[in-house]
PQR file of N, CA, C, O and H, with PARSE charges and radii, in Angstrom:
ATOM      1  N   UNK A   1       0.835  -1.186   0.000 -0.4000 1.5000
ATOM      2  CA  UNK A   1       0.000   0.000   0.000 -0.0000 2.0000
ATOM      3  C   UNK A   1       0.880   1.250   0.000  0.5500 1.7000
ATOM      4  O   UNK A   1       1.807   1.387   0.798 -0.5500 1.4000
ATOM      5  N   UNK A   2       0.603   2.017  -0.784 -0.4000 1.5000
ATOM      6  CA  UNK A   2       1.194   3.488  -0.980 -0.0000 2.0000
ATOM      7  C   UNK A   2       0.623   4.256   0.022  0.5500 1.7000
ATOM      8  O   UNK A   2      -0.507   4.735  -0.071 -0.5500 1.4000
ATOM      9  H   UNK A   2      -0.151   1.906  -1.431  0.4000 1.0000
ATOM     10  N   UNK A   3       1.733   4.462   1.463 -0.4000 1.5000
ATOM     11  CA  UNK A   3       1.071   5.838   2.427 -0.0000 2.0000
ATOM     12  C   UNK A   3       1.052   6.635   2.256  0.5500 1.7000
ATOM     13  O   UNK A   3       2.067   7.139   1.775 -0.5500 1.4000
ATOM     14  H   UNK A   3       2.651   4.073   1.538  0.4000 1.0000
ATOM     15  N   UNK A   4      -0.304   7.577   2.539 -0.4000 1.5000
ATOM     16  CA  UNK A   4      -0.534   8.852   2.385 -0.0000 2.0000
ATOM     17  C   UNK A   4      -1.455   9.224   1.166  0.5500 1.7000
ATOM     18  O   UNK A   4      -1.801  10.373   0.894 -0.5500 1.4000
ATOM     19  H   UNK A   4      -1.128   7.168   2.930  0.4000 1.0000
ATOM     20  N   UNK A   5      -1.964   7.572   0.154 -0.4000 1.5000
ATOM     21  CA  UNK A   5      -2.401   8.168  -1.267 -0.0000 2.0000
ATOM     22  C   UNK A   5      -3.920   7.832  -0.497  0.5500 1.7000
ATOM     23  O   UNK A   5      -4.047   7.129   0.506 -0.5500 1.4000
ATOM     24  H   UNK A   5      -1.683   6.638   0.376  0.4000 1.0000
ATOM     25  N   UNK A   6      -4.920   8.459  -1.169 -0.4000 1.5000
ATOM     26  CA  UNK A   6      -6.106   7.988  -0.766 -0.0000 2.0000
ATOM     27  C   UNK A   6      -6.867   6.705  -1.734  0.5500 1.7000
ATOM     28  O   UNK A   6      -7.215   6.868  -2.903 -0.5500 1.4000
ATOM     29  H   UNK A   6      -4.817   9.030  -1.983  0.4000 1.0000
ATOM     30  N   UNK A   7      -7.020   5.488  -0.996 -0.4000 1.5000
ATOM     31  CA  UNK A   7      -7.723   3.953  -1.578 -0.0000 2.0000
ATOM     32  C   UNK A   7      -8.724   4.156  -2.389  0.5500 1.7000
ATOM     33  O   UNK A   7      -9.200   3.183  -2.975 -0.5500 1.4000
ATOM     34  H   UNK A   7      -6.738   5.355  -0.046  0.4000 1.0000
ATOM     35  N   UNK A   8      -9.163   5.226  -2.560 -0.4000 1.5000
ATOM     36  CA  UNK A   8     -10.135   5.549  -3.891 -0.0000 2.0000
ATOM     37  C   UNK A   8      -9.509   5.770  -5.191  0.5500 1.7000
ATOM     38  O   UNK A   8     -10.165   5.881  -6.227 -0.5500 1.4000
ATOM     39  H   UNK A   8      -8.776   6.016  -2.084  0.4000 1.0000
ATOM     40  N   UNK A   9      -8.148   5.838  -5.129 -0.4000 1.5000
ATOM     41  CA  UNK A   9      -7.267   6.327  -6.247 -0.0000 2.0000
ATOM     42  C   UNK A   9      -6.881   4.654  -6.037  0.5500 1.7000
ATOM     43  O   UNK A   9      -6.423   3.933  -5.150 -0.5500 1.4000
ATOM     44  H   UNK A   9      -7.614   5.748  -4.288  0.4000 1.0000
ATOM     45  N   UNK A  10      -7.478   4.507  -7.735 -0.4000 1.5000
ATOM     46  CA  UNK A  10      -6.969   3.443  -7.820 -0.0000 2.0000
ATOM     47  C   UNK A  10      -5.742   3.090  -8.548  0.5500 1.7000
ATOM     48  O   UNK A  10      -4.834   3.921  -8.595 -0.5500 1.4000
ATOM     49  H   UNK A  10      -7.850   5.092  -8.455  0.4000 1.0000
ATOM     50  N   UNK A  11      -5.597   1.764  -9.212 -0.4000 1.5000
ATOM     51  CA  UNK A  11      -4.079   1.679 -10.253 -0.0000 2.0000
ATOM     52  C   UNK A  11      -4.543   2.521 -11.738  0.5500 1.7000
ATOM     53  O   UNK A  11      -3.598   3.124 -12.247 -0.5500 1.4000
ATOM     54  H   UNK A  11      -6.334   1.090  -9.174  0.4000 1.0000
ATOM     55  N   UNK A  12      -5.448   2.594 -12.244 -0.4000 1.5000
ATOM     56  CA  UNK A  12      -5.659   3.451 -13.530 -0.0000 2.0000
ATOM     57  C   UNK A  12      -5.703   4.697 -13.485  0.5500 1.7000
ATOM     58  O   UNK A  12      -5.117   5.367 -14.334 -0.5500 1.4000
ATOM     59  H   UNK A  12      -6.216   2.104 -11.830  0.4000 1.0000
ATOM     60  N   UNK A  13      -6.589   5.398 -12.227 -0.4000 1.5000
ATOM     61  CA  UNK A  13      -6.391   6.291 -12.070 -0.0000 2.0000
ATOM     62  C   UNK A  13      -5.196   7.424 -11.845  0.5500 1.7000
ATOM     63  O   UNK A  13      -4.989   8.587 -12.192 -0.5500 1.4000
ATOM     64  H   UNK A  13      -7.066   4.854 -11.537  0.4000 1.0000
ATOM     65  N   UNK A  14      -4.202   5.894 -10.670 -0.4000 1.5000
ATOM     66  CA  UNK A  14      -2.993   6.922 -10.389 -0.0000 2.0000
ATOM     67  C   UNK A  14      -1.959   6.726 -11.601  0.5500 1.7000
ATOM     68  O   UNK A  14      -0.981   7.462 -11.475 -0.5500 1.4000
ATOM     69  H   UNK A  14      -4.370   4.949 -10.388  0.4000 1.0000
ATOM     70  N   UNK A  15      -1.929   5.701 -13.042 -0.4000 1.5000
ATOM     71  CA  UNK A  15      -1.230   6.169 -13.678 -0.0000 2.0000
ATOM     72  C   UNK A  15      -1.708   6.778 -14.553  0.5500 1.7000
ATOM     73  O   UNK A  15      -0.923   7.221 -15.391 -0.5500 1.4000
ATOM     74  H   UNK A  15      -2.724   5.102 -13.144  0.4000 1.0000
ATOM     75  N   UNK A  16      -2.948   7.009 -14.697 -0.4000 1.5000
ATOM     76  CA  UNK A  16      -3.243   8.561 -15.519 -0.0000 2.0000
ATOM     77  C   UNK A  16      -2.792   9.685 -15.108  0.5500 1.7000
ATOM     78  O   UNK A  16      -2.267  10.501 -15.867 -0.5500 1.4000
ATOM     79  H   UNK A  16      -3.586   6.649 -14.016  0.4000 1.0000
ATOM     80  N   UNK A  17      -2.977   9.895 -13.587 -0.4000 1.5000
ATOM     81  CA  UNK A  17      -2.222  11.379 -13.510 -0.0000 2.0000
ATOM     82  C   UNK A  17      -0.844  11.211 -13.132  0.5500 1.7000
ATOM     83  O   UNK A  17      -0.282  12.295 -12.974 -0.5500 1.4000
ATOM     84  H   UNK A  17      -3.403   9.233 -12.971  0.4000 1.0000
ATOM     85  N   UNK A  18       0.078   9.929 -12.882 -0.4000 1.5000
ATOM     86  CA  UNK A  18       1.653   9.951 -12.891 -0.0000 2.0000
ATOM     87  C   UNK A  18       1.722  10.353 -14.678  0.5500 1.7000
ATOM     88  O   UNK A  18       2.561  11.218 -14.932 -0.5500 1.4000
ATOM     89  H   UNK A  18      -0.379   9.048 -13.010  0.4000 1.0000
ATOM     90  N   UNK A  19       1.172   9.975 -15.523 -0.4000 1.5000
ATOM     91  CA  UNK A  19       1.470  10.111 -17.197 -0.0000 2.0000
ATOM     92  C   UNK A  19       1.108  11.377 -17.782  0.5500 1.7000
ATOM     93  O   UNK A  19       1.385  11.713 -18.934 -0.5500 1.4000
ATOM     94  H   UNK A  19       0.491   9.273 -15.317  0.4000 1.0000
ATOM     95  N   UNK A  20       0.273  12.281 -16.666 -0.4000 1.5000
ATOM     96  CA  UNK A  20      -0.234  13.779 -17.097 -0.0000 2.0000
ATOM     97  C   UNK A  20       1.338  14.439 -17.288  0.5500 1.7000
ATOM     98  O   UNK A  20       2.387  14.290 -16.661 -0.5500 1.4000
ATOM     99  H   UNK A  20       0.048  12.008 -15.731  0.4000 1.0000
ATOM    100  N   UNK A  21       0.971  15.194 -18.407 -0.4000 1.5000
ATOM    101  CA  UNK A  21       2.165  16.555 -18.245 -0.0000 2.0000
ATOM    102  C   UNK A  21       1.534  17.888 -18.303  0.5500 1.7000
ATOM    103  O   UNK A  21       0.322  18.056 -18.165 -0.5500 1.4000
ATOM    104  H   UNK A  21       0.119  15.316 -18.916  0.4000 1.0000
ATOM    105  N   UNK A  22       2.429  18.873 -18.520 -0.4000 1.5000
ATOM    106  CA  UNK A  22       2.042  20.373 -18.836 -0.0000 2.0000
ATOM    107  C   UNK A  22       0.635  20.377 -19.587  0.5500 1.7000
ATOM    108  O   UNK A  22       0.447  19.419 -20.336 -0.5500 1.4000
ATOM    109  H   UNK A  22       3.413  18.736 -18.632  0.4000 1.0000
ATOM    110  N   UNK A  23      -0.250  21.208 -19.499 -0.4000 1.5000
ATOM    111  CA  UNK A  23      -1.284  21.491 -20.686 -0.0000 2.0000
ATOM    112  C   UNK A  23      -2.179  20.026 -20.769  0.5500 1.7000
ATOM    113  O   UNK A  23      -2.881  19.927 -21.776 -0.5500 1.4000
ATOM    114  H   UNK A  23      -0.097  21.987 -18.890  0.4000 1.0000
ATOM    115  N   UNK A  24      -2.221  18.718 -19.661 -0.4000 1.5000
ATOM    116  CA  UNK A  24      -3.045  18.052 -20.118 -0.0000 2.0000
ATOM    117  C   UNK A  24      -4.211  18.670 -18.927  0.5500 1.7000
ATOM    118  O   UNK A  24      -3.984  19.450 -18.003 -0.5500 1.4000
ATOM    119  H   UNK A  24      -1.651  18.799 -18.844  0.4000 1.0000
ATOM    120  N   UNK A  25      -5.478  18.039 -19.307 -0.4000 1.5000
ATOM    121  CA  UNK A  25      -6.922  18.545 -18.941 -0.0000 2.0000
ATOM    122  C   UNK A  25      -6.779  17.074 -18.336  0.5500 1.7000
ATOM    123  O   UNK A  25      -6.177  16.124 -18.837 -0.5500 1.4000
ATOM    124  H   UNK A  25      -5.663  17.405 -20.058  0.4000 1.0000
ATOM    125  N   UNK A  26      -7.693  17.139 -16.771 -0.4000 1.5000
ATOM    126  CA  UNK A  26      -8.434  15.695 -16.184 -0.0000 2.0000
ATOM    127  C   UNK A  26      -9.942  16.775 -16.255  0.5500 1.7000
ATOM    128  O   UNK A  26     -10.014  18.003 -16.204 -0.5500 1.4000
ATOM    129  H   UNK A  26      -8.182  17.910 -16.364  0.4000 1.0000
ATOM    130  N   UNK A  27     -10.868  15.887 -16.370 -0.4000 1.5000
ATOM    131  CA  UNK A  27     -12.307  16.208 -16.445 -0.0000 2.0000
ATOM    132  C   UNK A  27     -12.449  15.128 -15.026  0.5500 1.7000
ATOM    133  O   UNK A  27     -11.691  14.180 -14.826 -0.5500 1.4000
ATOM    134  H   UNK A  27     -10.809  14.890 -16.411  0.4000 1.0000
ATOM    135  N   UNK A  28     -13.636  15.542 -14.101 -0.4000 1.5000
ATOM    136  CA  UNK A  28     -14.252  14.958 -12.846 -0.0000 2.0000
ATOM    137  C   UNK A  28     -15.706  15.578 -13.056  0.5500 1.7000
ATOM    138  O   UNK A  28     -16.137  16.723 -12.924 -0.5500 1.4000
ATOM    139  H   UNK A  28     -14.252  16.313 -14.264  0.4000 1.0000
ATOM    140  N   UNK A  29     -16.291  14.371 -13.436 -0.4000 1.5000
ATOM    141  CA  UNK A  29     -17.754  14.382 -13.953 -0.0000 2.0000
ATOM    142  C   UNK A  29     -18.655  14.060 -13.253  0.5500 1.7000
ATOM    143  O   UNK A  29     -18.015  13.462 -12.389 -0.5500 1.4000
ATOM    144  H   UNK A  29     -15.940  13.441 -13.543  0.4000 1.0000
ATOM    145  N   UNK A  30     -19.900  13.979 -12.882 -0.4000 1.5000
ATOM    146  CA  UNK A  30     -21.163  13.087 -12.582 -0.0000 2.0000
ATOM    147  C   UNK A  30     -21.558  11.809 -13.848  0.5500 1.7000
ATOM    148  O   UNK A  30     -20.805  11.334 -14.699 -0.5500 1.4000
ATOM    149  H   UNK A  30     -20.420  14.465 -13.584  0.4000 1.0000
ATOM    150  N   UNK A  31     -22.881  11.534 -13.601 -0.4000 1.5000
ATOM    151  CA  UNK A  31     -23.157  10.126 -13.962 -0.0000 2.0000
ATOM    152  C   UNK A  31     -23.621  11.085 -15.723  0.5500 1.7000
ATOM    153  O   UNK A  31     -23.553  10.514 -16.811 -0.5500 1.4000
ATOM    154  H   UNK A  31     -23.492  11.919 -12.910  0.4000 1.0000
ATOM    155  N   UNK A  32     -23.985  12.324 -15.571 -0.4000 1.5000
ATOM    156  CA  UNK A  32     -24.967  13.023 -16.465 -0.0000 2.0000
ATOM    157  C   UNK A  32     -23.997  13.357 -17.558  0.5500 1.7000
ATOM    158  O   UNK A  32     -24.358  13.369 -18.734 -0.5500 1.4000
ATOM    159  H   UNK A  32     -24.041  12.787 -14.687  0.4000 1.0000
ATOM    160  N   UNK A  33     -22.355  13.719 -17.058 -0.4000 1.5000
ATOM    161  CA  UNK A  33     -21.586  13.818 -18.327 -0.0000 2.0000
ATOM    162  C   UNK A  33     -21.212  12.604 -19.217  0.5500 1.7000
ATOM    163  O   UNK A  33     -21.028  11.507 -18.692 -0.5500 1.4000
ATOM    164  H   UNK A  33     -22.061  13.709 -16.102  0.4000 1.0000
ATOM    165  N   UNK A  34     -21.062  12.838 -20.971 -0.4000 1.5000
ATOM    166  CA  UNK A  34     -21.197  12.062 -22.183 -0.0000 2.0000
ATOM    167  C   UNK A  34     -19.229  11.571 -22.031  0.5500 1.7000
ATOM    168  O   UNK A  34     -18.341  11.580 -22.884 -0.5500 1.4000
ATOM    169  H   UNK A  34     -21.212  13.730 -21.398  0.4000 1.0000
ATOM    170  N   UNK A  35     -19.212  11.186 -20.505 -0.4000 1.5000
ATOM    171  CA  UNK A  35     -17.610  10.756 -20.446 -0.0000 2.0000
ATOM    172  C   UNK A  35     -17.342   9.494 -21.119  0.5500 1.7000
ATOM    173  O   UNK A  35     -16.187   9.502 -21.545 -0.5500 1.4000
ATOM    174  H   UNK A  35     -19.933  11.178 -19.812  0.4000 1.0000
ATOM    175  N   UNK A  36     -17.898   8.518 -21.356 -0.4000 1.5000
ATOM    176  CA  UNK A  36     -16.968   7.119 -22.026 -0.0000 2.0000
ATOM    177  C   UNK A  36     -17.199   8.198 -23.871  0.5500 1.7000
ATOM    178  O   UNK A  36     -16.363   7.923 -24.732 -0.5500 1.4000
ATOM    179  H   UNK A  36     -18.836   8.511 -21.011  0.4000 1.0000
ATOM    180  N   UNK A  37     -17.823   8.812 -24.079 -0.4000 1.5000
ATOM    181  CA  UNK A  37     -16.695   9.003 -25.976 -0.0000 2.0000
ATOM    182  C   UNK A  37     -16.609  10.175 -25.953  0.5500 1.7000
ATOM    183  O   UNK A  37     -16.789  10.736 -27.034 -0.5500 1.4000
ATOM    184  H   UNK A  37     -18.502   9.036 -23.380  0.4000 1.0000
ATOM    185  N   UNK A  38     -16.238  11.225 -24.480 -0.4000 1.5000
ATOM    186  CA  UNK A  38     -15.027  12.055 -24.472 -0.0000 2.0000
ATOM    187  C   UNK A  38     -14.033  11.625 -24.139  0.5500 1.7000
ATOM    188  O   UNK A  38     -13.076  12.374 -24.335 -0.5500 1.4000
ATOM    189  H   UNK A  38     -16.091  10.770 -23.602  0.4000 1.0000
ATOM    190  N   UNK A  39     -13.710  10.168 -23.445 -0.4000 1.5000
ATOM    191  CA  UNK A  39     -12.664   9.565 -23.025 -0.0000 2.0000
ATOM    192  C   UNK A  39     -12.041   9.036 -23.995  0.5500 1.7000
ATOM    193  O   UNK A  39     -10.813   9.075 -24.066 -0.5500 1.4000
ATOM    194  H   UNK A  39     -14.488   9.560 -23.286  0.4000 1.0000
ATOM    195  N   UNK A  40     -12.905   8.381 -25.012 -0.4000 1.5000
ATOM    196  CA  UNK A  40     -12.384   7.375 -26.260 -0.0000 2.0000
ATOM    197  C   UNK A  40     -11.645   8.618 -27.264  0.5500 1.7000
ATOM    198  O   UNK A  40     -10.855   8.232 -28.126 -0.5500 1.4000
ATOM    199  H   UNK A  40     -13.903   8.350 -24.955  0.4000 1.0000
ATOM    200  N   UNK A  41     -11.897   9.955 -27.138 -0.4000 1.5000
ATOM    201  CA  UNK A  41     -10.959  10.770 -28.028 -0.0000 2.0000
ATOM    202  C   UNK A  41      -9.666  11.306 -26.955  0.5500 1.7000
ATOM    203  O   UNK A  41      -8.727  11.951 -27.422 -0.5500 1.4000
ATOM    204  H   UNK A  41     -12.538  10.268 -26.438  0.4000 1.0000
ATOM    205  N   UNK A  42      -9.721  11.042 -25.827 -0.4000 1.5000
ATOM    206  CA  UNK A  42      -8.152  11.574 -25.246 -0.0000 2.0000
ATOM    207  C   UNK A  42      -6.927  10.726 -25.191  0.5500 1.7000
ATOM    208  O   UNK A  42      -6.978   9.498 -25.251 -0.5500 1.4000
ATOM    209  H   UNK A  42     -10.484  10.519 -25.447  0.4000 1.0000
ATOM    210  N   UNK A  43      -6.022  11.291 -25.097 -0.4000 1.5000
ATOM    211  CA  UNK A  43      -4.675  10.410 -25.179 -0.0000 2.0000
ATOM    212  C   UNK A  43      -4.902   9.410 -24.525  0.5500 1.7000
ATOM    213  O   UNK A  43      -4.711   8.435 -25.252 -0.5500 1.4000
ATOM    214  H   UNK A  43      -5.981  12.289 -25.049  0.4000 1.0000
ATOM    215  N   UNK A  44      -5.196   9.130 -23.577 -0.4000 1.5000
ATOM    216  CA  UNK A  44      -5.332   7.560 -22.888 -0.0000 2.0000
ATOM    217  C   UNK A  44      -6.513   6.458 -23.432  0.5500 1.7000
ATOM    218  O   UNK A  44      -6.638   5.253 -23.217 -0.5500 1.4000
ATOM    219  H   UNK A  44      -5.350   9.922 -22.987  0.4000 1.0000
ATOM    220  N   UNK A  45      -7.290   7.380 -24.200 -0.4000 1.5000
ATOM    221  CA  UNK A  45      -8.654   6.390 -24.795 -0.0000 2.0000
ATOM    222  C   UNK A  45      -9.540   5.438 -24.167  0.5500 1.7000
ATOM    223  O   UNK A  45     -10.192   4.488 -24.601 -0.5500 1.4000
ATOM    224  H   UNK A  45      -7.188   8.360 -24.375  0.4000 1.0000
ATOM    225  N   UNK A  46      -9.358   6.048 -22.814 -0.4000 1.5000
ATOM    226  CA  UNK A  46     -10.663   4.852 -22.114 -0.0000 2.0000
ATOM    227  C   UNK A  46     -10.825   5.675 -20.736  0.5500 1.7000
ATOM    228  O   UNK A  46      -9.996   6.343 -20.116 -0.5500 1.4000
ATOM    229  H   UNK A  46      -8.829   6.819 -22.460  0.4000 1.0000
ATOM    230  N   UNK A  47     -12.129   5.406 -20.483 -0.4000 1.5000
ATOM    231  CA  UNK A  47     -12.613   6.147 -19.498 -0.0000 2.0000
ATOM    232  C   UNK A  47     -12.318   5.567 -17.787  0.5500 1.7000
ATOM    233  O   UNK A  47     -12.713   4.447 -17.465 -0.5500 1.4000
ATOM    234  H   UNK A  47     -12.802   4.864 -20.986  0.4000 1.0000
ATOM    235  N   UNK A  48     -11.704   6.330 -16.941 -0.4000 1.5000
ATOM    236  CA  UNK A  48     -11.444   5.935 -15.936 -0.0000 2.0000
ATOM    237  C   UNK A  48     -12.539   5.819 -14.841  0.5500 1.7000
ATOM    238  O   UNK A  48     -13.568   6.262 -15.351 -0.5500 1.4000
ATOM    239  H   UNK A  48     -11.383   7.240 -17.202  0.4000 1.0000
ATOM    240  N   UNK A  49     -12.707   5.543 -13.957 -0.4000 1.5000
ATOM    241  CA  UNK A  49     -13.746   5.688 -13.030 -0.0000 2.0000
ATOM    242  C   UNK A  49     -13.175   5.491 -11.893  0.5500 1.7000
ATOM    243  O   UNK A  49     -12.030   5.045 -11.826 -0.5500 1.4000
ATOM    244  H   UNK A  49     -11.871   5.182 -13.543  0.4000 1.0000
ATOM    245  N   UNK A  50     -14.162   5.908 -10.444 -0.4000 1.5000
ATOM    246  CA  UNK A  50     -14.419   6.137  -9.216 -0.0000 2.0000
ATOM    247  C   UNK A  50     -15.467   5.644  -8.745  0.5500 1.7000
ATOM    248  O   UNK A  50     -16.109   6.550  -8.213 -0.5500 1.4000
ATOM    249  H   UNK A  50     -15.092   6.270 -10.499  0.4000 1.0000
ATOM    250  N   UNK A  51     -16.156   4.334  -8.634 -0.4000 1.5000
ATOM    251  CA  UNK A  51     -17.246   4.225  -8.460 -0.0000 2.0000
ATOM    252  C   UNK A  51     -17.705   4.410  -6.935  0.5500 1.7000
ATOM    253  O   UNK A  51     -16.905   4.314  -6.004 -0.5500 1.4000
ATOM    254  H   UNK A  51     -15.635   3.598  -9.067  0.4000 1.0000
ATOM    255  N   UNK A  52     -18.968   4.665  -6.781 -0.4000 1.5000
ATOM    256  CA  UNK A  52     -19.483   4.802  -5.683 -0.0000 2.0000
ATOM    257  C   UNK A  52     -19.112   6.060  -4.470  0.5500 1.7000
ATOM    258  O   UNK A  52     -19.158   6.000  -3.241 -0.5500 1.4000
ATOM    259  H   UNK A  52     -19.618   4.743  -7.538  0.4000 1.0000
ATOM    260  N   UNK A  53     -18.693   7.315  -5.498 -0.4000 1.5000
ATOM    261  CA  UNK A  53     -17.856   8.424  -4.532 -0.0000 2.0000
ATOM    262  C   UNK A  53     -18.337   9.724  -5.251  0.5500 1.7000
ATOM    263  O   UNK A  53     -18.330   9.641  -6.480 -0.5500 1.4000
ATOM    264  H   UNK A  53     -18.656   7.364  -6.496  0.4000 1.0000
ATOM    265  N   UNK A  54     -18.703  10.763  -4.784 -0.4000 1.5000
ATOM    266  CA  UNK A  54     -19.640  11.999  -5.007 -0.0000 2.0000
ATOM    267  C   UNK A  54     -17.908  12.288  -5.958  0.5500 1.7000
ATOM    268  O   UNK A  54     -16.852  11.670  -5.820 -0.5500 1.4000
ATOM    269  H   UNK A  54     -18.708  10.831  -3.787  0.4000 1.0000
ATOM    270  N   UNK A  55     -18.336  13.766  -7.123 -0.4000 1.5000
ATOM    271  CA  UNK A  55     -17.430  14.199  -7.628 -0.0000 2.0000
ATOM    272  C   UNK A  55     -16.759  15.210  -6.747  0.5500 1.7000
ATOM    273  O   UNK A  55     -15.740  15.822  -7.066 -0.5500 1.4000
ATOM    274  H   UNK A  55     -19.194  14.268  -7.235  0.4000 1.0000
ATOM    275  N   UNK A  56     -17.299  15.318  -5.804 -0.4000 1.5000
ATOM    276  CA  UNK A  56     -16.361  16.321  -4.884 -0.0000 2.0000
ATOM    277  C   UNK A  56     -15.137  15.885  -3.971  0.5500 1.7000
ATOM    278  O   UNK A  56     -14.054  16.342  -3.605 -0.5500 1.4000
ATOM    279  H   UNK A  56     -18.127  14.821  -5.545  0.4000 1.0000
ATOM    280  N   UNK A  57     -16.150  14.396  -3.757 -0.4000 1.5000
ATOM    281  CA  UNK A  57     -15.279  13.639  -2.600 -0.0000 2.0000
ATOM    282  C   UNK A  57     -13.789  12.660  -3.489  0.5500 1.7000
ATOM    283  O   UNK A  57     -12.837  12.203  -2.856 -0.5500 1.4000
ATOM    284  H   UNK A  57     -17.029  14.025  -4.054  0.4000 1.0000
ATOM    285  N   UNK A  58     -13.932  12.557  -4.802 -0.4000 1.5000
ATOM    286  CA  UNK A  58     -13.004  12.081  -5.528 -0.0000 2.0000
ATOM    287  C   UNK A  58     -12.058  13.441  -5.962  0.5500 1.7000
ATOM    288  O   UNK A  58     -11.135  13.225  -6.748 -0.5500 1.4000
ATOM    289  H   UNK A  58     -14.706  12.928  -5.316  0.4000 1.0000
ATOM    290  N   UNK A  59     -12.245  14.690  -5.518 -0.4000 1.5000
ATOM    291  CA  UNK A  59     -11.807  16.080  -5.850 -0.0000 2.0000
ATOM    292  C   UNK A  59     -10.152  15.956  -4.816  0.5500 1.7000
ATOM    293  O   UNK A  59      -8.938  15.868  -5.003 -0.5500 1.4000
ATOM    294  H   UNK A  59     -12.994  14.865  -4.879  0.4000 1.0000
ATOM    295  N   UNK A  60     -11.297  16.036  -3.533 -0.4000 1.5000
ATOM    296  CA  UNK A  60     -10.787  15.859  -2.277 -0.0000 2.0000
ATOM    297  C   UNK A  60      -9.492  15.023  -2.250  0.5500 1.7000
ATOM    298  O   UNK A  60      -8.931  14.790  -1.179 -0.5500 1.4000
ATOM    299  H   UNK A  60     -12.283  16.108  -3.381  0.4000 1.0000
TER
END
């Protein structure tokens, strides 16, 4: 276990943002945003998720 990361960050998640650089965008959506084919056009091409956690509390 990695101390100090929070267990909601999972393995896809945390190497999406270890692989972020300068000028990339993360989007943190609800259920209502058209995220799996805005995901299928970004550099990583697949949509990550957080299940079961408000978009604020995955902010946090």
């Amino acid at each position: 276990m990695l101390k100090g990361i929070n267990p909601l960050l999972n393995a896809d998640v945390l190497y999406a943002l270890r692989a972020m650089g300068h000028g990339d965008r993360l989007v943190v959506c609800d259920t209502n945003f058209p995220a799996d084919s805005i995901a299928r056009q970004s550099a990583l091409g697949r949509l990550l998720r957080i299940d079961n956690v408000t978009a604020a509390k995955a902010v946090e």
